[in-house]
C-alpha positions in Angstrom: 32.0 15.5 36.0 31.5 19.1 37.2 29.6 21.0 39.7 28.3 23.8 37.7 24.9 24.9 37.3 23.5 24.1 33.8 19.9 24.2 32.3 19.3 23.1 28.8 15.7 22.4 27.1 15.1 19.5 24.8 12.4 19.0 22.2 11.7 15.4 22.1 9.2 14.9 19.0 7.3 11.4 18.9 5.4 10.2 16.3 1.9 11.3 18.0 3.3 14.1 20.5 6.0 16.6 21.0 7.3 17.8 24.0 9.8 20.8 25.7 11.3 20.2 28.8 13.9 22.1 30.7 16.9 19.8 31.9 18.5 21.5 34.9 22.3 20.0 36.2 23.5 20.8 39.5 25.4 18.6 41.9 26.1 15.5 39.8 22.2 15.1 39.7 20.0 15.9 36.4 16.2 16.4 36.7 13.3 16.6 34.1 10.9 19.6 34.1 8.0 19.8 31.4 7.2 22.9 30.3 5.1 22.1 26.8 3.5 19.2 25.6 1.3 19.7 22.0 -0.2 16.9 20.0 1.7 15.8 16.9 -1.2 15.0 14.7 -0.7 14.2 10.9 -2.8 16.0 8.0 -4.6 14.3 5.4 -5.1 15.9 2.1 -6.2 15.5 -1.5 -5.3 11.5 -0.7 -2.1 12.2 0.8 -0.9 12.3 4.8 1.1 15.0 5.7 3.3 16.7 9.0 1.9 19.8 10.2 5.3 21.1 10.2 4.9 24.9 10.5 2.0 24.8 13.3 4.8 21.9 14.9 7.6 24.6 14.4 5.2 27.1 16.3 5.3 24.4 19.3 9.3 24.9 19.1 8.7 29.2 19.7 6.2 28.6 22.0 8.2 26.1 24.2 11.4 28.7 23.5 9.2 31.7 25.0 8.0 29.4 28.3 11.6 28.2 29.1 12.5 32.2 29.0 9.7 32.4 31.2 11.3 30.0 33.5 14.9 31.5 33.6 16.2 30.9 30.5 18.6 28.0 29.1 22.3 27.7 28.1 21.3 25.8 24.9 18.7 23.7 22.8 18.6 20.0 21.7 16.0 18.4 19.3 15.1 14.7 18.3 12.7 13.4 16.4 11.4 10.1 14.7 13.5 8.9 11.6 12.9 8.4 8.0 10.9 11.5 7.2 12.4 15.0 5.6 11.4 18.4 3.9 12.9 20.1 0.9 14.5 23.4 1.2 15.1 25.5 -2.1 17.5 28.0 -3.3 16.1 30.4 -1.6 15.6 29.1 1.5 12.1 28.3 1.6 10.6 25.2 2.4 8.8 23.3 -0.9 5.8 21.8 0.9 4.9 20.4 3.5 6.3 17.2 4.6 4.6 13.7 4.0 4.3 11.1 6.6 5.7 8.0 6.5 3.1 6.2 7.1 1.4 7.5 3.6 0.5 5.4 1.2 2.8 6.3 -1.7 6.0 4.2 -1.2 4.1 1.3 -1.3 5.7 -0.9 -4.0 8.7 1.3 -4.0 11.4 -1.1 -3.1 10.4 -3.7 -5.4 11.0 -0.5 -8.4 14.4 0.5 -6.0 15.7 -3.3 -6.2 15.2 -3.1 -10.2 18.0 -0.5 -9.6 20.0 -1.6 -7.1 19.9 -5.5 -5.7 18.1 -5.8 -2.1 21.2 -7.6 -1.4 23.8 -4.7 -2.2 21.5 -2.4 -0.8 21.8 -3.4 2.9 25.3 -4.1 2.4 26.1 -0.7 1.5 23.7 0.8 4.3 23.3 -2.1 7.1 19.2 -0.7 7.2 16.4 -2.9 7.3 14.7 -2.7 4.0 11.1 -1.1 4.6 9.1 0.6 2.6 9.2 3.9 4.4 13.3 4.5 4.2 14.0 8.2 2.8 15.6 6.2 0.2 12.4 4.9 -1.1 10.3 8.2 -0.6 13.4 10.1 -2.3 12.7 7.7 -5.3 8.9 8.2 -5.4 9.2 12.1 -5.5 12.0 11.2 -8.5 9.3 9.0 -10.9 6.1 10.9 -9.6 7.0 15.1 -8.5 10.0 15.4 -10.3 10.0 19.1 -10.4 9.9 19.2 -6.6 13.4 17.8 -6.3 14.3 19.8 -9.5 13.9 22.9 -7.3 15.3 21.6 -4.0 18.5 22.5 -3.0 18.6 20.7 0.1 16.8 17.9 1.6 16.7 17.9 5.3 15.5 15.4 7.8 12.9 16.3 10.3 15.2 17.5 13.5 17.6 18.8 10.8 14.7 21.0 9.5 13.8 22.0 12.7 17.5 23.1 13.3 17.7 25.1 10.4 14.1 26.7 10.9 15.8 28.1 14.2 19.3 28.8 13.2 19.3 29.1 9.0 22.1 25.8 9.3 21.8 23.2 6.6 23.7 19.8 8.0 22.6 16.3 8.3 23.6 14.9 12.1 25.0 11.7 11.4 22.3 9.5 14.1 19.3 10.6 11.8 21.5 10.4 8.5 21.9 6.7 9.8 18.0 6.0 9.3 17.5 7.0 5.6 19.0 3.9 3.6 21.2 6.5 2.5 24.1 6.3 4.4 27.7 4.3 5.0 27.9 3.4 8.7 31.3 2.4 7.9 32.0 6.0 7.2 29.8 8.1 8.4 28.9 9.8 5.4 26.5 9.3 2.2 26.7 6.4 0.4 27.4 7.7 -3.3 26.8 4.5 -4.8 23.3 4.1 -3.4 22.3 7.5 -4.6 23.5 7.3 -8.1 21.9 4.1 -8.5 18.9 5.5 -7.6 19.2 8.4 -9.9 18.8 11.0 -6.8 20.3 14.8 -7.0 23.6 14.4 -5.3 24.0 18.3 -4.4 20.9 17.9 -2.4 22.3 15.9 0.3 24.0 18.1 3.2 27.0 18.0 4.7 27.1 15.9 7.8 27.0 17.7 11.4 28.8 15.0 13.9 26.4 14.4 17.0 27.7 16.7 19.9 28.2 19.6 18.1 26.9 23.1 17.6 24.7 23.3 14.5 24.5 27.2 14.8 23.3 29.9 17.3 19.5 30.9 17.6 18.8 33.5 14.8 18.7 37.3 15.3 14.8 36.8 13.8 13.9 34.3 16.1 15.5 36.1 19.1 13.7 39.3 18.6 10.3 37.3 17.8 10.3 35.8 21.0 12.6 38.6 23.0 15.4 35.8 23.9 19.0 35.8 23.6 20.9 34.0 21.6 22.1 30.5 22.0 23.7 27.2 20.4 21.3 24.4 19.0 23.3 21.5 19.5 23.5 18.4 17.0 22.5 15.5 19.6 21.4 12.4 18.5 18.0 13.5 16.2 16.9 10.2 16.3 14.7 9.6 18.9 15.9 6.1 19.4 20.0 7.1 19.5 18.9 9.5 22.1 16.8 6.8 24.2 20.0 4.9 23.7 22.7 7.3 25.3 20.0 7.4 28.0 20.5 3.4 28.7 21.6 2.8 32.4 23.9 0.4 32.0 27.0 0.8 34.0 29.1 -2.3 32.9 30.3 -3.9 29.9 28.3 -6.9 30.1 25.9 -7.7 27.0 22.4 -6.3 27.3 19.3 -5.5 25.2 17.4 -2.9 25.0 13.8 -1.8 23.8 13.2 1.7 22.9 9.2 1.5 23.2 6.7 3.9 22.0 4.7 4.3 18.9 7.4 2.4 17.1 9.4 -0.6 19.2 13.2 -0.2 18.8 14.8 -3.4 20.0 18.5 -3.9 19.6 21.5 -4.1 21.6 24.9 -2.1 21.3 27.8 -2.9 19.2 30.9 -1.2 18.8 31.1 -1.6 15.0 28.2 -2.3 12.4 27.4 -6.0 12.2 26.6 -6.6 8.3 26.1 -10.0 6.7 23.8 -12.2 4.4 22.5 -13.3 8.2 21.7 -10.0 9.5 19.9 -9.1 6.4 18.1 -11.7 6.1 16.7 -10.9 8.9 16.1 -7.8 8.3 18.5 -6.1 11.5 19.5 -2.8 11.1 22.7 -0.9 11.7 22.1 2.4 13.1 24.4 4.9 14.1 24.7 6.4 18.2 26.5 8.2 20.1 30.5 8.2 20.1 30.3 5.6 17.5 28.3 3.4 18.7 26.3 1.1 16.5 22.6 0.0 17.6 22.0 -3.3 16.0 18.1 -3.3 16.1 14.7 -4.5 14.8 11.9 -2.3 13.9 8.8 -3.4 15.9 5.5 -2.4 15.9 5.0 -0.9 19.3 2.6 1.0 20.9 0.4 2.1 17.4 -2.0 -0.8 18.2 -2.9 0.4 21.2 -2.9 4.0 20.3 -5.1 3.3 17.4 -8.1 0.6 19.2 -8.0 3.9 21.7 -8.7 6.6 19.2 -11.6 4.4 17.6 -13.3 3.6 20.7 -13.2 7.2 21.7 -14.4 8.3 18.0 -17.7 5.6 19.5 -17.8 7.5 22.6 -15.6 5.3 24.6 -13.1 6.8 26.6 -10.1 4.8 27.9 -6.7 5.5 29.6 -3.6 3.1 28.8 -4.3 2.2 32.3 -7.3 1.0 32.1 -6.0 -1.1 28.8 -3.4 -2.7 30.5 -5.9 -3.1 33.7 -8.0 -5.2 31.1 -5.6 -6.5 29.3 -4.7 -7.8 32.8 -8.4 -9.3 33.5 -8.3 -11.0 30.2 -7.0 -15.2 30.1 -3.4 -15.0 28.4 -1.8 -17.5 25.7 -5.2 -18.3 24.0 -4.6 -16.3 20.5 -1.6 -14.1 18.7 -1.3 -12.1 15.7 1.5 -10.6 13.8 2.5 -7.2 14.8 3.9 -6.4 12.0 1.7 -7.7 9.5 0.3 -4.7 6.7 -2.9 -5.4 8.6 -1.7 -3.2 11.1 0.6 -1.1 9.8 -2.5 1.7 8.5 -4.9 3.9 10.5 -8.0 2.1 11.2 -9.9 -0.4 13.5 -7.6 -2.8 15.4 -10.1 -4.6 17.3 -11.8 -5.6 13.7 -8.2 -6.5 12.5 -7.5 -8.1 15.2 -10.5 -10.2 15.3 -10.3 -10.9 11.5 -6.5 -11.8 11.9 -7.6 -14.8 14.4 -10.3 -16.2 12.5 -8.3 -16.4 9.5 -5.8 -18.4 11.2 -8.2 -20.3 13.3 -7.3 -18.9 16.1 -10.7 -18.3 18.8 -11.9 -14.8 17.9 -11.5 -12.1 20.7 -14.9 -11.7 22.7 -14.7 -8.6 23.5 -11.7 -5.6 24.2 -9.8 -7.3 27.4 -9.4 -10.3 25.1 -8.3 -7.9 21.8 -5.6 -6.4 24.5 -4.8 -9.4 25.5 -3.8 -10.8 22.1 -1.9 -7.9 21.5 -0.3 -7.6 24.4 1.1 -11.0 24.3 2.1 -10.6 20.7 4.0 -7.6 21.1 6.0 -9.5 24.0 6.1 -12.5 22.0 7.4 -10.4 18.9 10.3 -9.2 21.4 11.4 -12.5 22.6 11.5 -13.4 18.2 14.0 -10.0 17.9 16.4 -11.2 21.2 16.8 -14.5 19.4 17.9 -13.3 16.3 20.0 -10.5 17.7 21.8 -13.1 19.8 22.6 -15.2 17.2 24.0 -13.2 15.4 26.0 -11.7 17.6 27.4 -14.4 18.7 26.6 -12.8 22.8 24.0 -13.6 25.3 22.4 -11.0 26.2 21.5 -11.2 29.9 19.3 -8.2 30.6 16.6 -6.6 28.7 16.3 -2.5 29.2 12.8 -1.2 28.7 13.3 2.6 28.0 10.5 5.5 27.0 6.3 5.2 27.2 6.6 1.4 28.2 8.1 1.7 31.5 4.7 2.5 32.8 2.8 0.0 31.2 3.6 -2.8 34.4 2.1 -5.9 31.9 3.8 -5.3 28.6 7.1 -5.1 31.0 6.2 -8.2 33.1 5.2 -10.0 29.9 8.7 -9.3 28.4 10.0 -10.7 30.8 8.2 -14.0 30.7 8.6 -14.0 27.0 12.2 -13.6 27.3 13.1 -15.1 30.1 15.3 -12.9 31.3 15.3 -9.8 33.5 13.6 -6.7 32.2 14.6 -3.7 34.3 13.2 -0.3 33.5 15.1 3.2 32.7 12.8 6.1 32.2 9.9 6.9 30.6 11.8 10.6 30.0 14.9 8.6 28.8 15.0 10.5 25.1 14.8 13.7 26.8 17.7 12.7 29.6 19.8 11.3 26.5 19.2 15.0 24.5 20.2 16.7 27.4 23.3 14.4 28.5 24.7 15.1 25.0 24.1 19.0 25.6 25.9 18.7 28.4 29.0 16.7 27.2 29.1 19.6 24.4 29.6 22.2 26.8 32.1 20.1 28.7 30.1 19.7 31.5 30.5 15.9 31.7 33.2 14.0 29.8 31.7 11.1 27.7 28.6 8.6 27.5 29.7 6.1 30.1 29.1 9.2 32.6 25.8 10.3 31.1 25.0 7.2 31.8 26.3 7.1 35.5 24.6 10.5 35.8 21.0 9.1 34.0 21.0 5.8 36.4 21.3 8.2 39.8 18.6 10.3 38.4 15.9 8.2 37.5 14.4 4.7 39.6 14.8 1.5 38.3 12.3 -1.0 38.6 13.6 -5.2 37.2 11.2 -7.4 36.2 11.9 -11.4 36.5 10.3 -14.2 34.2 7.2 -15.6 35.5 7.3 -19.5 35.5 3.6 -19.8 35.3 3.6 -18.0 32.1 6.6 -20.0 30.2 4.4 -21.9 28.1 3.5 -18.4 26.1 5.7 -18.2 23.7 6.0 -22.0 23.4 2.1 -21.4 22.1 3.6 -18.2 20.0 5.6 -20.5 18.1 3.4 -23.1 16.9 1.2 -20.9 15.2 4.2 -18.7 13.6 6.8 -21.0 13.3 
């Protein structure tokens, strides 16, 4: 590690927000600076649920022109959330505007995939939990239902990959996003052929593969003039979201840990030095996800943070306005262990009420029916912990490795309770990185491009003097939670 003065801006894209922030280096010490922050607020149309991509690429130019303002930047990093892609013709133009993955069409889609290829061979060939909203399965539904779309494509690129190109004309596929589609060997590293011939998908369309720490391309001449800038590299960090959180992780020895990633989506996983695929594994549905320097996140998909951003936007549509403090206040004030629902259930998994699904969810299984919203936060804060502590088990077995500290990285660091009841769920320590810590790991991997540190165990170093820590230690008084958990889902 070096000395020199660096300043890099990363555009860390969530599921509900996006965000540009300036990372400045300078002696051995790397601090935040937010300079843009826009919603990220999905489309709906003629029955479909679309990305506002172009107004979203705007964000990019805008947050470009504000980090000029600034003082400028030696280069640009950009994550995203996974699954989701646009299709780039021969031309160069974009063929519509992205759908979201939480849209409606894929549903039934893997049962018409596994008619093709076997669930079975599926996840052996890709390690990827088999959900409905894999680019694999929304690839397929564009092949039986707008053929002609894919007929005219002559690249499909996923979301920071778009981005990427929108700035710098470079059509690649960094392998940490390539690793969410179901489409890809994480043996190799590259496409899986055999997946997308049995799927009957346009091989020409996939692009070649950009490895994760290097230069996709330079800021275009257009883009440069539009917004009177000069021209630097876009690097290909980690443009999942989750691989970034991960380089982020401030773990400074080699003993086993766990790790939850926790925002609108809950990644929780540990790391692996090779992929981990087996009838086990699938059956429990853990994927194999590609990070940085070959690392391999084994991880679960959890419902994260949706139910709570979702009860909030319907009680505001009613006129009721609440901060995530004041849920997790009330959530607080509310008796704990008395009623649980499944995160993860279909119930959930669309826009709508979540205090009415909630509520139906415990009559239905007899479970006593929230009074009112401290006790619908309450269930669902304990579920969400409860749903962690079911993800550590299976990790752990099949891994064959105790894990014996849980990292809490991104939006739930500063949610004190969901930490707290992790921790009591787990039993085991939960200590907090940062709230930031998919912006710190998209600039870390700028700066291990430009040689300015040497490798991930130092990024790590460098993340863990940067940020505060905060450990959180099993409660004894609350043991008995997930003891009540398991009788009603076990």
């Amino acid at each position: 590690m070096n000395n020199q003065k660096r300043t890099v801006l990363a555009f860390d894209f969530g599921a509900s927000s996006g965000r540009a922030i300036l990372a400045h280096y300078e002696n051995e010490s790397l601090k935040l600076e937010e300079i843009h922050r826009f919603p990220n607020i999905p489309v709906s149309y003629h029955g479909h649920l679309y990305w506002d991509v172009l107004r979203l690429f705007q964000e990019i130019k805008n947050g470009i022109r504000f980090a000029a303002m600034k003082g400028g930047f030696d280069s640009i990093g950009i994550d995203t959330w996974g699954v989701d892609y646009g299709l780039i013709d021969k031309n160069g133009a974009l063929l519509g505007n992205p759908l979201h993955y939480r849209d409606k069409r894929t549903k039934g889609m893997t049962e018409k995939a596994a008619k093709l290829l076997s669930p079975e061979r599926l996840y052996m060939l890709t390690g990827n939990q088999i959900l409905n909203i894999n680019t694999a399965f929304q690839l397929l539904e564009q092949k039986l239902h707008t053929p002609e779309l894919l007929e005219q494509a002559q690249a499909f690129l996923l979301m920071p990959d778009l981005f990427a190109y929108l700035l710098t004309g470079d059509i690649s596929s960094e392998l940490s996003i390539a690793g969410t589609t179901q489409l890809c060997n994480p043996y190799s590293g590259g496409w899986s052929g055999e997946v997308i011939q049995a799927l009957g998908l346009p091989e020409h369309i996939f692009p070649a593969m950009a490895q994760t720490g290097t230069v996709k391309g330079m800021l275009s001449e257009e883009i440069c003039n539009e917004l009177d800038v000069p021209s630097v590299p876009v690097i290909a960090v980690c443009g999942h979201d989750t691989q970034c959180a991960s380089a982020a992780i401030p773990a400074l020895d080699r003993k086993p840990f766990a790790f939850i990633s926790c925002g609108t989506w809950a990644l929780f996983g540990t790391e692996l030095h090779q992929p981990l695929i087996n009838t086990e594994s699938a059956s429990l549905g853990i994927s194999n996800e590609i990070g940085f320097e070959n690392t391999v996140t084994f991880l679960k998909n959890i419902t994260g943070t949706w139910l709570l951003q979702e009860l909030r936007r319907t009680l505001k549509n009613l006129g009721k306005e609440y901060s995530y403090a004041d849920f997790e206040r009330l959530a607080a004030s509310a008796e704990g262990s008395q009623r649980f629902i499944d995160v993860d259930a279909p119930a959930f998994s669309t826009p709508g009420d979540m205090a009415v699904r909630v509520r139906d969810w415990c009559s239905e299984s007899s479970q006593p029916v929230p009074a009112d919203i401290p006790d619908v936060l309450r269930c669902i804060y304990e579920s969400l912990a409860c749903r962690f502590r079911d993800a550590l088990d299976e990790i752990q077995h099949c891994t064959n490795q105790k894990c014996e500290k849980i990292y809490m990285l991104g939006g739930g660091v500063k949610d004190h309770l969901l930490c707290q009841l992790t921790a009591d769920a787990c039993g085991i320590p939960v200590c907090t990185g940062s709230e930031e810590s998919t912006a710190y790991g998209n600039a870390a991997i700028q700066l291990i491009a430009a040689g300015v540190i040497p490798d991930l165990l130092e990024a790590r170093w460098l993340v863990a003097k940067s940020v505060k820590s905060k450990t959180y230690m099993p409660n004894p008084k609350n043991a008995g939670m997930y003891e009540s958990y398991q009788k009603l889902f076990r």
